[in-house]
C-alpha positions as CSV (number, residue, x, y, z in Angstrom):
1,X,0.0,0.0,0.0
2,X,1.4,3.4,-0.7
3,X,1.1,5.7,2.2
4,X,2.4,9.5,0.9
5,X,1.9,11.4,4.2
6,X,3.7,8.3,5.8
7,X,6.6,8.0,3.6
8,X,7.0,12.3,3.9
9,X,6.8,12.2,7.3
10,X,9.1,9.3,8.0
11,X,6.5,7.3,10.3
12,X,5.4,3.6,9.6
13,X,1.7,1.9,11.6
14,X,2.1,1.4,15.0
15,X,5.6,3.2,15.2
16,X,6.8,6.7,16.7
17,X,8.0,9.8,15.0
18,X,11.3,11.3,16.2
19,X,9.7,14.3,17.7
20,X,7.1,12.2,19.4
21,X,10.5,10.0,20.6
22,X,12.2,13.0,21.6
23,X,8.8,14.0,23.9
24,X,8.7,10.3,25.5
25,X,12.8,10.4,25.8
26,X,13.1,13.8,27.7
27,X,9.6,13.0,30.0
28,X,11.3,9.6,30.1
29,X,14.9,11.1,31.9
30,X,13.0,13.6,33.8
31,X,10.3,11.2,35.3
32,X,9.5,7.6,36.4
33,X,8.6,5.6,33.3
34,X,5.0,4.8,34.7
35,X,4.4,8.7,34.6
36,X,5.8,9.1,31.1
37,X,2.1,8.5,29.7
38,X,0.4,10.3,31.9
39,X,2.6,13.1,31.1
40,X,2.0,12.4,27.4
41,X,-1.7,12.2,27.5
42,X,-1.6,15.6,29.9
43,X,0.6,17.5,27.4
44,X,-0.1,16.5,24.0
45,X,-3.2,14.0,24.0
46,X,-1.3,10.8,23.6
47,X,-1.9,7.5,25.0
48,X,0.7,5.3,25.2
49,X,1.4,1.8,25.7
50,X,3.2,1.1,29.6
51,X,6.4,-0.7,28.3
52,X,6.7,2.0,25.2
53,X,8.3,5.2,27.3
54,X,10.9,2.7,29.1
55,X,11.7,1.1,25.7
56,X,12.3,4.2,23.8
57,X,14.1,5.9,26.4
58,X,16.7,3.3,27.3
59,X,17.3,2.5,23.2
60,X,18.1,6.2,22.8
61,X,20.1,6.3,25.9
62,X,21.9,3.0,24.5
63,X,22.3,5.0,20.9
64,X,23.8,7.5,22.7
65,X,26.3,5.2,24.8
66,X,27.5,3.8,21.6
67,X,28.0,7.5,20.2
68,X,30.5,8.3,22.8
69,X,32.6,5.1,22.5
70,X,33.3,6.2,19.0
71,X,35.2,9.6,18.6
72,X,34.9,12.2,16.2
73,X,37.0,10.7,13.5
74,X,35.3,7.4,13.7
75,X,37.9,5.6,16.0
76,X,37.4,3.7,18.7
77,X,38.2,6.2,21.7
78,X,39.8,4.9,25.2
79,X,43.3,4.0,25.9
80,X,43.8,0.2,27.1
81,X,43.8,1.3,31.2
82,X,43.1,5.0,30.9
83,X,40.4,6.0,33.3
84,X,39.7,9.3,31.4
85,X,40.3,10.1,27.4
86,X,41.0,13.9,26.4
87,X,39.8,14.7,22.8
């Protein structure tokens, strides 16, 4: 099926846009996941599923982990036994 608004919009049934992951993520690091659709519903009219802020959230947070191990020129960062690397 060919879904214009869809493809334009970069969202797919059942799935999340990124601004609507960016809402759930920063309610999601400022509050309890149980509150995160509370806070959705209050703000922006939202319902979401229980599991769906704490998902999001820690895969974005995990995203972001992996972002730091790897430094700006692509490498690996970290010295074998450093405790702290300077860029």
């Amino acid at each position: 099926m060919h879904r214009p608004f869809a493809r334009v919009a970069d969202i797919r049934c059942r799935g999340y846009s990124l601004p609507l992951q960016q809402a759930i993520t920063d309610f999601g690091a400022d509050n309890a996941f149980g509150r995160v659709g509370a806070k959705l519903k209050e703000h922006y009219g939202i319902a979401l599923p229980l599991g769906a802020a704490a998902t999001i959230t820690e895969r974005h947070a995990h995203a972001l982990s992996d972002a730091d191990s790897i430094g700006p020129a692509g490498r690996q960062c970290g010295l074998s036994g450093a405790s702290l690397s300077i860029y």
